[in-house]
PyMOL commands that place a pseudoatom at each C-alpha (Angstrom):
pseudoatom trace, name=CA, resn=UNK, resi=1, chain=A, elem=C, hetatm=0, pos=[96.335, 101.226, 111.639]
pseudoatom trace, name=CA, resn=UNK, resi=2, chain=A, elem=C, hetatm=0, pos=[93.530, 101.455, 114.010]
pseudoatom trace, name=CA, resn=UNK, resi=3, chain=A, elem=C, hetatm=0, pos=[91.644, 98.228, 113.374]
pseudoatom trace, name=CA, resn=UNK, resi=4, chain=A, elem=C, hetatm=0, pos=[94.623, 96.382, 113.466]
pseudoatom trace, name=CA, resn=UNK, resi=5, chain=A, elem=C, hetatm=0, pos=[95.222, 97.105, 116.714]
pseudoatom trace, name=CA, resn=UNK, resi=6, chain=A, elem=C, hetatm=0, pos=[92.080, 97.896, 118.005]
pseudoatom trace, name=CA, resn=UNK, resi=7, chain=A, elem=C, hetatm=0, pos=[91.438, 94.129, 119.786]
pseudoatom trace, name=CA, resn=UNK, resi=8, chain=A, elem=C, hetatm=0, pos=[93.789, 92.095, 120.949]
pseudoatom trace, name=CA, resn=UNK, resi=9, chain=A, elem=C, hetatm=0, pos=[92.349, 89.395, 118.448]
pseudoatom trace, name=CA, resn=UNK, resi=10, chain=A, elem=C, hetatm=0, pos=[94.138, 91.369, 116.023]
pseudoatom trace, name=CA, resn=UNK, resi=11, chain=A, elem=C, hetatm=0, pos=[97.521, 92.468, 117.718]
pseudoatom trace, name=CA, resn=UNK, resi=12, chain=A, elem=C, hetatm=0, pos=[100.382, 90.024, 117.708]
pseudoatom trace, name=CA, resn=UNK, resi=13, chain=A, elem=C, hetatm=0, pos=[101.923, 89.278, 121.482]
pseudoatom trace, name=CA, resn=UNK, resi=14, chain=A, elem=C, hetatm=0, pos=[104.263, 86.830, 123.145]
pseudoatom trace, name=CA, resn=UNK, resi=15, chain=A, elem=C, hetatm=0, pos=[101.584, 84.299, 122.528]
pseudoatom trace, name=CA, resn=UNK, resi=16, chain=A, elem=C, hetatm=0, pos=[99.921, 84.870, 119.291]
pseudoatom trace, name=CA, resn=UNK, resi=17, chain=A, elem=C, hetatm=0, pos=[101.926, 85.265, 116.268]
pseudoatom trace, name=CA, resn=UNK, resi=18, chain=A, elem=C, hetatm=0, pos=[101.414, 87.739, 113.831]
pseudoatom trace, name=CA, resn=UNK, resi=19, chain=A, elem=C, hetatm=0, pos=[100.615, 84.373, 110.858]
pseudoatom trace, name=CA, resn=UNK, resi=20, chain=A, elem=C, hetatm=0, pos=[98.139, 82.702, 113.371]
pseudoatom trace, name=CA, resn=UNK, resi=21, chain=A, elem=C, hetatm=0, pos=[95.200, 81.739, 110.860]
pseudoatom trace, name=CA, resn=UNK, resi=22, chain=A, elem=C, hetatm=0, pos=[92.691, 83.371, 113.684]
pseudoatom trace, name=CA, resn=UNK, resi=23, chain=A, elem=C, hetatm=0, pos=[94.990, 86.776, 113.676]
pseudoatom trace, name=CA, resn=UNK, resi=24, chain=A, elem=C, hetatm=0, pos=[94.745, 86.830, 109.791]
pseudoatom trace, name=CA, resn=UNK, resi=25, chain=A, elem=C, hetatm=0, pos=[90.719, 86.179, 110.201]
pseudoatom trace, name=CA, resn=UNK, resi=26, chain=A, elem=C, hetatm=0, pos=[90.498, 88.936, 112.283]
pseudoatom trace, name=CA, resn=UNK, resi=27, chain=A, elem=C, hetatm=0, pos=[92.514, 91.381, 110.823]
pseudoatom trace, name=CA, resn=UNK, resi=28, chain=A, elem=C, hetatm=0, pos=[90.926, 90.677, 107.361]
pseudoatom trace, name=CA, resn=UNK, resi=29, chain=A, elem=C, hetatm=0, pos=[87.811, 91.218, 108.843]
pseudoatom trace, name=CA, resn=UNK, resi=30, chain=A, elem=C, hetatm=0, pos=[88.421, 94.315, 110.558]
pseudoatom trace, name=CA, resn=UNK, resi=31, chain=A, elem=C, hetatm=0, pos=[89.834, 96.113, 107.514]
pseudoatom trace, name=CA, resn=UNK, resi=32, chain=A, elem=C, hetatm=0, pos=[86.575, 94.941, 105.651]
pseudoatom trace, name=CA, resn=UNK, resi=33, chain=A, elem=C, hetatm=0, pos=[84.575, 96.635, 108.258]
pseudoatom trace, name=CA, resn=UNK, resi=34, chain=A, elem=C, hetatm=0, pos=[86.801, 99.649, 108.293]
pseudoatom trace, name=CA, resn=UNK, resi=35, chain=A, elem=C, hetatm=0, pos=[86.879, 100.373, 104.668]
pseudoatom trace, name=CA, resn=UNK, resi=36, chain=A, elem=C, hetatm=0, pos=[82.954, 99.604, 104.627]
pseudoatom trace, name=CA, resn=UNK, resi=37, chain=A, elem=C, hetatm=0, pos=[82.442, 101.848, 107.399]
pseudoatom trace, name=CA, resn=UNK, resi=38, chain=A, elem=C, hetatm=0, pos=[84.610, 104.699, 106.153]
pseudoatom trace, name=CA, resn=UNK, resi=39, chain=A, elem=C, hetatm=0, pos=[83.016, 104.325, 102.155]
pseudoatom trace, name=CA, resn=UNK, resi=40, chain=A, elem=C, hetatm=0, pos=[79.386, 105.085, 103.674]
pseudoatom trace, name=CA, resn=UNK, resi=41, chain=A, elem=C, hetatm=0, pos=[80.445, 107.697, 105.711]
pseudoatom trace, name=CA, resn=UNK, resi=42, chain=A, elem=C, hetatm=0, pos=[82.567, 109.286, 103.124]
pseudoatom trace, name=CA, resn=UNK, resi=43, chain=A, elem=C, hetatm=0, pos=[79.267, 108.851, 101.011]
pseudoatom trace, name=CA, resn=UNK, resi=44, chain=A, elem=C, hetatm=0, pos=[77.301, 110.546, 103.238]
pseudoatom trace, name=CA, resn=UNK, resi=45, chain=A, elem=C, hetatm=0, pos=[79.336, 113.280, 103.574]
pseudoatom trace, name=CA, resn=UNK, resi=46, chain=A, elem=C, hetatm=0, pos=[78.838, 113.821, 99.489]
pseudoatom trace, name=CA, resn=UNK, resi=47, chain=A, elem=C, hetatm=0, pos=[75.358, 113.364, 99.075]
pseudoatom trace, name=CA, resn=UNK, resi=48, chain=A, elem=C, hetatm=0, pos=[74.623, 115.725, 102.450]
pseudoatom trace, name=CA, resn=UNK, resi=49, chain=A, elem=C, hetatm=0, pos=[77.239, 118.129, 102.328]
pseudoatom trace, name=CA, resn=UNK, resi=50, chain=A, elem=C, hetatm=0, pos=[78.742, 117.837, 98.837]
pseudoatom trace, name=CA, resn=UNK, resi=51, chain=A, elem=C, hetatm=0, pos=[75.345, 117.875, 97.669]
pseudoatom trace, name=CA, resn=UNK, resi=52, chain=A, elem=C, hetatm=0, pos=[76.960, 115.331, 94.714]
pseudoatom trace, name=CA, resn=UNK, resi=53, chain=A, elem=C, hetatm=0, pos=[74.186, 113.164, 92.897]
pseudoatom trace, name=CA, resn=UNK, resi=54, chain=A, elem=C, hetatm=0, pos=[74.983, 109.661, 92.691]
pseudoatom trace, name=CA, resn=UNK, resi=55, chain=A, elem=C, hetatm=0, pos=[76.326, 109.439, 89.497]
pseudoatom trace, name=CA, resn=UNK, resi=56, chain=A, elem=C, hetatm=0, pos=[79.227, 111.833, 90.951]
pseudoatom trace, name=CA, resn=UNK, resi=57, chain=A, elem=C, hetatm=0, pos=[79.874, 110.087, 93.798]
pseudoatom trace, name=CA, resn=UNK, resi=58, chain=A, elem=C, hetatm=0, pos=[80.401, 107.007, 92.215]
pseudoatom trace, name=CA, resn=UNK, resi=59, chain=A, elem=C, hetatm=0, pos=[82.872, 109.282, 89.655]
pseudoatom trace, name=CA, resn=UNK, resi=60, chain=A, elem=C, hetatm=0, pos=[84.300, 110.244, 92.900]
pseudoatom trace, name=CA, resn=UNK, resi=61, chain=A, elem=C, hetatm=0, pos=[85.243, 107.144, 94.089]
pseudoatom trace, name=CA, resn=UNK, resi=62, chain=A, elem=C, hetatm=0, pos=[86.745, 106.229, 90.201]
pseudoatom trace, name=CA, resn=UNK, resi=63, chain=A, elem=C, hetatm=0, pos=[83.458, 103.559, 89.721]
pseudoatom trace, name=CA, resn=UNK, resi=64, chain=A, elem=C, hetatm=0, pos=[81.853, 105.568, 86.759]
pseudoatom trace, name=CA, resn=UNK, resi=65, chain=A, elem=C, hetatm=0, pos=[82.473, 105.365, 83.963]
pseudoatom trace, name=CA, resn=UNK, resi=66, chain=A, elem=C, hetatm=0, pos=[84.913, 101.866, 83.501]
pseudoatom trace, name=CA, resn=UNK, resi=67, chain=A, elem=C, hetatm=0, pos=[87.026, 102.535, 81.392]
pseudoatom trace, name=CA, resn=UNK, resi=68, chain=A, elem=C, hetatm=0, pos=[88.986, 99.988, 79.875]
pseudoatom trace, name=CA, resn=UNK, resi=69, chain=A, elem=C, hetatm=0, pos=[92.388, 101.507, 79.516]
pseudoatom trace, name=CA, resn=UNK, resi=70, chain=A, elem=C, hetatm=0, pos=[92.215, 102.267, 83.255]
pseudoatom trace, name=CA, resn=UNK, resi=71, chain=A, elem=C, hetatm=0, pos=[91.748, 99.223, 84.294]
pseudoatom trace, name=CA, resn=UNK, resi=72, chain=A, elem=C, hetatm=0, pos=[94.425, 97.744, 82.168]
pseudoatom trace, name=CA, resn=UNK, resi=73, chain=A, elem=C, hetatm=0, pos=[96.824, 100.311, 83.117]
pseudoatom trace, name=CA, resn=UNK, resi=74, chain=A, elem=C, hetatm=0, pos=[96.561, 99.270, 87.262]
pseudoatom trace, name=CA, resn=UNK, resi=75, chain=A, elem=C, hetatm=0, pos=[96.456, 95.757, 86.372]
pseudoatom trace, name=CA, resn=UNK, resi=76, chain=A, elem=C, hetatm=0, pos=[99.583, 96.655, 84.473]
pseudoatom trace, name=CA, resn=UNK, resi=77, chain=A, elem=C, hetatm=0, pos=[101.195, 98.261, 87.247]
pseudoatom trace, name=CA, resn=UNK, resi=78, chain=A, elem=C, hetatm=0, pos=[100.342, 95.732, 89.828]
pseudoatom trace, name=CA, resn=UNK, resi=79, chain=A, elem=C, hetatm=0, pos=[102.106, 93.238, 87.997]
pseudoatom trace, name=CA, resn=UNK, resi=80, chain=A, elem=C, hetatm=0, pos=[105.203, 95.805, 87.484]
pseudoatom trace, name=CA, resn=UNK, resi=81, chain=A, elem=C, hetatm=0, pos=[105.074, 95.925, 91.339]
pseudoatom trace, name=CA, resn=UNK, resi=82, chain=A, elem=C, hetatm=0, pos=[105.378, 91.716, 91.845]
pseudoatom trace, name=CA, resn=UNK, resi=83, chain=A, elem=C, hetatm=0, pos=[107.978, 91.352, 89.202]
pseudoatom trace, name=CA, resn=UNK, resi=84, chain=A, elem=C, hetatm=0, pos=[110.096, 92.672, 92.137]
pseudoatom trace, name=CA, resn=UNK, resi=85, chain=A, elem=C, hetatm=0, pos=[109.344, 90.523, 94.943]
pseudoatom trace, name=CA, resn=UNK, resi=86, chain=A, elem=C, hetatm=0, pos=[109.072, 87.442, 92.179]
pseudoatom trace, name=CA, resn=UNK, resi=87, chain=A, elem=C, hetatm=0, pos=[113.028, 88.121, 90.840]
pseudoatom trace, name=CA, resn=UNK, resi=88, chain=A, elem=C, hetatm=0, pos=[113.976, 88.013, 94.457]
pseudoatom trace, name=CA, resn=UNK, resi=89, chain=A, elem=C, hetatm=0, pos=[112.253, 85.423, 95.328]
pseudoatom trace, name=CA, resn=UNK, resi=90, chain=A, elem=C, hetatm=0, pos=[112.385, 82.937, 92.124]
pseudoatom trace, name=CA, resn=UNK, resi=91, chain=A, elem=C, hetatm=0, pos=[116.198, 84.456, 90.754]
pseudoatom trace, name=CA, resn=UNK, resi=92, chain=A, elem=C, hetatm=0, pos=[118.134, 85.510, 93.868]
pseudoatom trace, name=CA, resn=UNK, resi=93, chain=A, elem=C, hetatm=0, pos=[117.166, 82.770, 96.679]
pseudoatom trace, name=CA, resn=UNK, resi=94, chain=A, elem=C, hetatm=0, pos=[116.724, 80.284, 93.915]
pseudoatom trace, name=CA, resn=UNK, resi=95, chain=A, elem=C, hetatm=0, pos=[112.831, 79.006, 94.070]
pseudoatom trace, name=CA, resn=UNK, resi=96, chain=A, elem=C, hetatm=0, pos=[112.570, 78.953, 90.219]
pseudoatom trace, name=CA, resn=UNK, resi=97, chain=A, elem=C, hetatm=0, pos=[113.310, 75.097, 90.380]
pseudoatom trace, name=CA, resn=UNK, resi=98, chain=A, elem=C, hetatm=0, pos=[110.551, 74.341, 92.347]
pseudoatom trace, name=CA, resn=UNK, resi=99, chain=A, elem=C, hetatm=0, pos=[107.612, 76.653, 90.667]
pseudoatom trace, name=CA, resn=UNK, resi=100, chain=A, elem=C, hetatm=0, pos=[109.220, 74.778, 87.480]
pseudoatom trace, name=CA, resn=UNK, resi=101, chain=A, elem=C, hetatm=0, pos=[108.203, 71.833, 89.594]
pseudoatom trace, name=CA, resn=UNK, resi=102, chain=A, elem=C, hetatm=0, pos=[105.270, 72.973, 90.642]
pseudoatom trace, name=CA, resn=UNK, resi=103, chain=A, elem=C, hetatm=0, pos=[105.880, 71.689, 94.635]
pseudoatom trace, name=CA, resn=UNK, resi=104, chain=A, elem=C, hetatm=0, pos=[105.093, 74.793, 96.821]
pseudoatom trace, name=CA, resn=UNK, resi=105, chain=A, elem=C, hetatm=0, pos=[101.871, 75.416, 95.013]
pseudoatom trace, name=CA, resn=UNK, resi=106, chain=A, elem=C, hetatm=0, pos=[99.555, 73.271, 96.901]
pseudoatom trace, name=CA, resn=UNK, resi=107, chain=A, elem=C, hetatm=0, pos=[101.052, 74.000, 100.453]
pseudoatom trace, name=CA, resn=UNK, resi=108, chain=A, elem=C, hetatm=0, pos=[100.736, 77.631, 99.666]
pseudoatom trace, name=CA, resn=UNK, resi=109, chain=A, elem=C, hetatm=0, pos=[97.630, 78.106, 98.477]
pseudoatom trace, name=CA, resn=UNK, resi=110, chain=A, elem=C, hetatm=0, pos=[95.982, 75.987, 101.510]
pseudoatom trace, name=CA, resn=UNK, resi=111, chain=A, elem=C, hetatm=0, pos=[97.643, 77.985, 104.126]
pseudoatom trace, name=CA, resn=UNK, resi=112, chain=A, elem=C, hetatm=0, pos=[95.943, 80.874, 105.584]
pseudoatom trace, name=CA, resn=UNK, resi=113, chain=A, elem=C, hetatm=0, pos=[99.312, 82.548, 105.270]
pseudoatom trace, name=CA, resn=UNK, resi=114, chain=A, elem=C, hetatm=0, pos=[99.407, 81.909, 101.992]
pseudoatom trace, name=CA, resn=UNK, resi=115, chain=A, elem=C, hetatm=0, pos=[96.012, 83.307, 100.622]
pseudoatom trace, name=CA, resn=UNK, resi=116, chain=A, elem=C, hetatm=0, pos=[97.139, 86.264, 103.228]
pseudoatom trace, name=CA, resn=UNK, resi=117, chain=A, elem=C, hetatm=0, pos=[100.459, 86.829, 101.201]
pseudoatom trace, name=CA, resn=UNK, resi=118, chain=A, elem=C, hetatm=0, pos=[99.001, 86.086, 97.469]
pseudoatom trace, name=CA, resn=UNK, resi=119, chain=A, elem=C, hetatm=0, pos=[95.301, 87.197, 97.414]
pseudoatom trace, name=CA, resn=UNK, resi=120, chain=A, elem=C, hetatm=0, pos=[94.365, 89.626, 100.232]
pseudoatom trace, name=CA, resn=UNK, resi=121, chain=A, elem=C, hetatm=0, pos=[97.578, 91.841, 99.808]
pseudoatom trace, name=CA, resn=UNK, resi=122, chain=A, elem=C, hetatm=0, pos=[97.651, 91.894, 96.213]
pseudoatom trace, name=CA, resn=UNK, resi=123, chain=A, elem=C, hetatm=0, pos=[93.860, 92.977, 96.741]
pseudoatom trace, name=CA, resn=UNK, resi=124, chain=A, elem=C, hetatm=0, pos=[95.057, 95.648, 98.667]
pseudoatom trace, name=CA, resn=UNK, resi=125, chain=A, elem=C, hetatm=0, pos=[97.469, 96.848, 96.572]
pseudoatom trace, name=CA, resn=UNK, resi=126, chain=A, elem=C, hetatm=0, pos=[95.172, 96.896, 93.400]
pseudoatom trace, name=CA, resn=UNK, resi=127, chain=A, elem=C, hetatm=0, pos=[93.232, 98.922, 95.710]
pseudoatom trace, name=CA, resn=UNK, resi=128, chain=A, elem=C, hetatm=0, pos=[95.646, 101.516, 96.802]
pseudoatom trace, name=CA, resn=UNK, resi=129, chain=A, elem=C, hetatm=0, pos=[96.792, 101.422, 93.055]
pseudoatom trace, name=CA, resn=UNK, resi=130, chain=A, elem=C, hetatm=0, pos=[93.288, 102.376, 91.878]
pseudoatom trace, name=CA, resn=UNK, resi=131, chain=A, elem=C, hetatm=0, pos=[93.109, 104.916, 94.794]
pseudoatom trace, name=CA, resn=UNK, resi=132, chain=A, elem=C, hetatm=0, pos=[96.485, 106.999, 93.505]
pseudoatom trace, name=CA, resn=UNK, resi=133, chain=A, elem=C, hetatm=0, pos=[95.115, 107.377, 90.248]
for i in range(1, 133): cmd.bond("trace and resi %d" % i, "trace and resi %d" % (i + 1))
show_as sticks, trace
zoom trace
């Protein structure tokens, strides 16, 4: 929560919505710096005080070893988790016609809400995934 609302380049107000392309930039950026800021200092704190070598840090942090099955099984999962928001969206309100159509593909994909919505959360949520397991 912190980097989010850390700067006001990042907090929505009266003025700035919450799907301005520069809020997005920001925000996006500051959770990359947060999560690379707290993955060093979480590695420090295993090499210095956890004495861990690096082999078990990267175990730690579910790197080493890749295994195959794993990685199916969250890729799995994170597509069990869109079939939700996909039914609503495609079945319930009706949008099948036009993915059948192919019309919202190109407006989508070159909006800055739209890489927010299909490739920087679903990033996160792999992420989160990988973290639970």
């Amino acid at each position: 929560m912190l980097p989010l609302y850390a700067s006001a380049k990042t907090r929505p107000s009266p003025t700035l919505a919450r799907d301005a392309p520069s809020v997005i930039q920001a925000r996006v950026r500051a959770v990359t710096v947060s999560v690379a800021v707290s993955g060093f200092i979480t590695v420090c704190v295993a090499w210095t005080k956890g004495h861990l070598a690096p082999v078990d840090i990267l175990e730690v942090f579910g790197l080493w070893p890749i295994l195959p099955l794993d990685i199916l099984k969250s890729l799995a999962l994170v597509a069990l988790l869109f079939l939700g928001p996909l039914f609503e969206s495609g079945i319930v309100e009706g949008g099948w016609e036009r993915w059948v159509k192919g019309t919202d593909v190109s407006s989508t994909l070159m909006s800055s809400v739209g890489w927010r919505n299909y490739v920087v959360v679903s990033l996160q949520q792999f992420e989160l995934l990988h973290r639970a397991q």
